[in-house]
N, C-alpha and C positions, 0 to 999 in steps of 0.2 A: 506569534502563536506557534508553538511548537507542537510538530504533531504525533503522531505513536504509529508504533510498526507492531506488525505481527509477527511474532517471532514462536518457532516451533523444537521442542525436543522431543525426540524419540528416543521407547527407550525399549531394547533389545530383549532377549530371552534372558530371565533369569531362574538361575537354579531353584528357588525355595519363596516359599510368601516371606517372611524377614526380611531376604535382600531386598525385595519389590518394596517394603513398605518403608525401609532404611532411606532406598532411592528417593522414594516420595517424599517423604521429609524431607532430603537433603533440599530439594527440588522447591518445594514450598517454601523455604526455608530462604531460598538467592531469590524467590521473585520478587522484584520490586511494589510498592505499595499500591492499590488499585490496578493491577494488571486483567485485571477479569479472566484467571485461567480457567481453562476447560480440558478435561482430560477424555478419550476417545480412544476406543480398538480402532484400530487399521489397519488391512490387508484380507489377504485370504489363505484358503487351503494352500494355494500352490505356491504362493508367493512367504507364506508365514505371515503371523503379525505380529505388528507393534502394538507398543500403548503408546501413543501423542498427545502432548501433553500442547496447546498453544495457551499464547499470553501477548499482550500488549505491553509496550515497553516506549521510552522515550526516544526519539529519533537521536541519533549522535550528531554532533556539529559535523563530522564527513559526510555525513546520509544527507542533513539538511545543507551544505552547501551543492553534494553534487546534485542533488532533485534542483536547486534554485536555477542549478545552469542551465539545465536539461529545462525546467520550464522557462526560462528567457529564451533560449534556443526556438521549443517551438511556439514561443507567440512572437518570435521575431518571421518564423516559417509562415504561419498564420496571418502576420500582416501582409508578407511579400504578395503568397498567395490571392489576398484579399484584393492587392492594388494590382495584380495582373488583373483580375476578373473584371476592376472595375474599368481596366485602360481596354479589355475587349469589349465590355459593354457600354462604357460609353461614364457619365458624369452622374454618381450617383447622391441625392441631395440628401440627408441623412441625418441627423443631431442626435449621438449616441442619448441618451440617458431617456429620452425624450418619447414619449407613449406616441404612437402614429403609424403611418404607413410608411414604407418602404419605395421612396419614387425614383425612377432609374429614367435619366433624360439622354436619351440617345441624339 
């Protein structure tokens, strides 16, 4: 299953409505198919604003291999963790999948 990223462009002060709308087209124009974008002011008085445009977009094969490491990483952290709690508490009887209670035999 591949999943989608958000991905955002802003786009800065432009001189004239033309160039804004040129931009937008061009803009519309690279998004990928079913991106669900949405365009939005952003910022303020002091800071100025933007126009922010986001979009959903397919993860790349580097995006989806570093997230895979990064989540083996922490449910290998998440097991250790697990089997310290259970070596301070004591022999815990458990059947993952399994509807029931939680019994901790000290």
């Amino acid at each position: 299953m591949s999943r989608r990223v958000k991905e955002f462009i802003e786009i800065e002060d432009h001189s004239s409505l033309d160039d804004l709308i040129a931009k937008l087209i061009e803009v519309r124009d690279a998004l990928p198919a079913e991106s669900e974008a949405e365009l939005r002011l952003r910022g303020d008085d002091v800071f100025g604003r933007k126009l922010s445009i986001s979009y959903f977009r397919d993860q790349t094969a580097e995006e989806a291999e570093c997230e895979k490491r990064y989540a083996d990483a922490c449910k290998e952290a998440k097991e250790r963790d697990l089997a310290r709690l259970q070596e301070e508490l004591g022999v815990v009887c458990y059947t993952p999948g399994r509807k029931g209670k939680l019994r901790i035999v000290a």
